[in-house]
C-alpha positions in Angstrom: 0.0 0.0 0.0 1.2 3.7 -1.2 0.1 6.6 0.6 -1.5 8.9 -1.9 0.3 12.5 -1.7 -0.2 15.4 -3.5 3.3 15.7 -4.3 6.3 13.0 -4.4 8.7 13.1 -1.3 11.7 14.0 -1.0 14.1 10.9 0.4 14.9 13.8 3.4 11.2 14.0 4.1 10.6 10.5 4.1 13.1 9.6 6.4 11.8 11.8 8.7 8.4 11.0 8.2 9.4 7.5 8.8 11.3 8.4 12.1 7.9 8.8 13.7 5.6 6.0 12.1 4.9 2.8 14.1 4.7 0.7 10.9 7.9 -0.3 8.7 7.6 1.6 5.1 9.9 1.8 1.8 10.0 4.5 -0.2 9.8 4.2 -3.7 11.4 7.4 -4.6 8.1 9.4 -4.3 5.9 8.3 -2.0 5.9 6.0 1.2 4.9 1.9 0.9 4.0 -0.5 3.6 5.9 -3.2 4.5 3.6 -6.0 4.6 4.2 -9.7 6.4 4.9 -12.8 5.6 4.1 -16.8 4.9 5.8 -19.0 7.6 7.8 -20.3 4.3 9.0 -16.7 3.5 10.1 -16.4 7.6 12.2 -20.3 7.2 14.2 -19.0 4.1 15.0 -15.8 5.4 16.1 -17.9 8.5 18.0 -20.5 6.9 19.6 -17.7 4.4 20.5 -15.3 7.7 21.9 -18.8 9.3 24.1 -19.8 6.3 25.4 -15.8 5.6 26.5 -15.4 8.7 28.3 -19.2 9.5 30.2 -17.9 6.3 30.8 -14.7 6.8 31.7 -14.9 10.5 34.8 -12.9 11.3 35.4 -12.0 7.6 35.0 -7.9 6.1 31.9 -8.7 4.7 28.8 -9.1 6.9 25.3 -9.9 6.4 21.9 -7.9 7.9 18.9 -8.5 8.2 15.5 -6.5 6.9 15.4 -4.9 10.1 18.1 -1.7 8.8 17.2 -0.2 5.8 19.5 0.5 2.7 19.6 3.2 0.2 19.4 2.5 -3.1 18.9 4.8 -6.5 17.0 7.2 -4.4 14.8 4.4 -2.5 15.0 3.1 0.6 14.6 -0.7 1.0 14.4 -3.5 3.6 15.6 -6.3 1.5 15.2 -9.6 3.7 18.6 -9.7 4.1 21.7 -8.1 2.8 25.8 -8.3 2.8 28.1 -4.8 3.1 31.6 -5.2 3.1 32.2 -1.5 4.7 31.7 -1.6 8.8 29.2 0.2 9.8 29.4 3.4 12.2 27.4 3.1 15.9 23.9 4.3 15.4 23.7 3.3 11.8 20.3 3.8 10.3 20.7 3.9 6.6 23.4 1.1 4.6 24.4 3.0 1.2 26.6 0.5 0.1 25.6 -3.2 0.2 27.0 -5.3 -2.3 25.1 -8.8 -2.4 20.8 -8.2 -1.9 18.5 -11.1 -1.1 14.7 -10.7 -1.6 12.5 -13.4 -0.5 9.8 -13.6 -3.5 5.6 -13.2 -2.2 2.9 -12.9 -4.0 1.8 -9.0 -3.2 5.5 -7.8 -3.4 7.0 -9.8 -6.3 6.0 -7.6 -9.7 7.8 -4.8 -7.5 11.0 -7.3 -6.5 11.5 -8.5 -10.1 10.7 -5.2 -11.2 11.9 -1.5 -9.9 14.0 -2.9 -7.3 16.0 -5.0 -9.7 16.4 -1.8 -11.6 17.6 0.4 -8.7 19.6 -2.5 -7.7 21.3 -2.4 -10.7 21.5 1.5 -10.8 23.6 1.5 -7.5 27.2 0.9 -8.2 27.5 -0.9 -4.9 25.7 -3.8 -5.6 27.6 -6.5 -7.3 24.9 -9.3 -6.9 20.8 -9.4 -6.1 19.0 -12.6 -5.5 15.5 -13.2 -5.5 14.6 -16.7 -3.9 11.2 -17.7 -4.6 8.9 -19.4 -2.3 6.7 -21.8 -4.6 9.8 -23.4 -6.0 13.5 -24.1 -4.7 15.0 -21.7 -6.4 16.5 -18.4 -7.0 16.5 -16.1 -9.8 20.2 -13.8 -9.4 21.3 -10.6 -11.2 25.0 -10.0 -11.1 27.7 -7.4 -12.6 29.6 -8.4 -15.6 31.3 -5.8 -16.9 28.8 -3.1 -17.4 26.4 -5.7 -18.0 23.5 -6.8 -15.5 23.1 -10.5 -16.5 20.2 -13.2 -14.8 20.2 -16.0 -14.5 18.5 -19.0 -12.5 19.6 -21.0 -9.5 18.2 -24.0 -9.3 17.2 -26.8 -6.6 20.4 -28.8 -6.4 23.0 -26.4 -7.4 24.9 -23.9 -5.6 24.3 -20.0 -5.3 27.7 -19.0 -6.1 29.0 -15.3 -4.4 32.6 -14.9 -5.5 32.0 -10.7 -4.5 31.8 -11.7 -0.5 33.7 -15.2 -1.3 30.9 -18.0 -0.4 28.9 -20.3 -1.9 25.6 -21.7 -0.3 24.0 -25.0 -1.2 20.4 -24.2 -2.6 18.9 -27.0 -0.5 20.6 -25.2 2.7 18.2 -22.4 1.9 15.1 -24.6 2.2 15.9 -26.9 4.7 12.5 -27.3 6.8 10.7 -25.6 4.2 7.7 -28.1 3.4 7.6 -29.0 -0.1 6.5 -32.5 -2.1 9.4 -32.3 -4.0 13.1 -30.6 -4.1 12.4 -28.7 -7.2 8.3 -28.7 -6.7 6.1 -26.3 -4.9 7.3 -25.3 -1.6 3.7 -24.0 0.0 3.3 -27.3 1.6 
């Protein structure tokens, strides 16, 4: 849900419109948009990817985060279901304005804008080497990464490995679904 406004916002006006709003909101580079929840499937793959990030990561440069801090992106602000930066981050951090690897959980309501604008700022913010949507109804993951100047996809699928050479780790794709119901490895996963 977008708030309708008479005029688009300024990032500087969302943020501090945001400072004093109970619910979590993006901003799309105009106007405010809730944050909705999600399927117990969504919650177990952003468990098992936060789990396998940081087992990898631990006591490297590059550390992973969780949708709870915010990133700026393109002139968005996003709360990716998890994230890597490679720069530490200052006490009191509130906004990250330099990840480099993005993971978004696919759902229904939010995928269109997922696939869609985010991939594009995503792409637009020189940070980011990598963005990886995981999808929910199958195990597997649809990832963006730089090459050259290109943005190339490609898909990830049950039985391989997500490969992330940018943060040095690799991540077995049935890691990311362990304990996620599902008939079949490369089947539906809404159980």
């Amino acid at each position: 849900m977008s708030l309708a406004l008479e005029r688009p916002m300024t990032l500087d006006e969302f943020l501090v419109w945001e400072h004093g709003q109970e619910m979590r909101w993006e901003f799309d580079g105009f106007a405010p948009v809730a944050m909705t929840g999600g399927t117990s499937e969504h919650s177990a793959i952003e468990r098992n990817l936060i789990f396998s990030l940081t087992g990898r990561l631990r006591g490297k440069p590059c550390q992973p985060y969780t949708s709870n801090l915010k990133i700026g992106t393109a002139g968005s602000i996003r709360y990716p279901d998890a994230y890597v930066s490679c720069t530490p981050l200052g006490v009191g951090t509130l906004v990250v304005t330099d990840p480099v690897v993005i993971f978004e959980v696919l759902s229904p309501s939010t995928a269109s804008t997922d696939i869609g604008a985010k991939n594009q700022e995503y792409r637009d913010t020189p940070s980011v080497q990598r963005y990886v949507m995981l999808t929910q109804d199958r195990r597997q993951a649809t990832v963006f990464a730089r090459s050259g100047s290109d943005w190339v996809g490609h898909i990830v699928a049950a039985g391989e490995t997500l490969d992330m050479p940018e943060i040095g780790i690799s991540i077995p794709m049935a890691e990311l679904y362990e304990g996620v119901a599902s008939p079949s490895p490369d089947a539906d996963v809404r159980g």
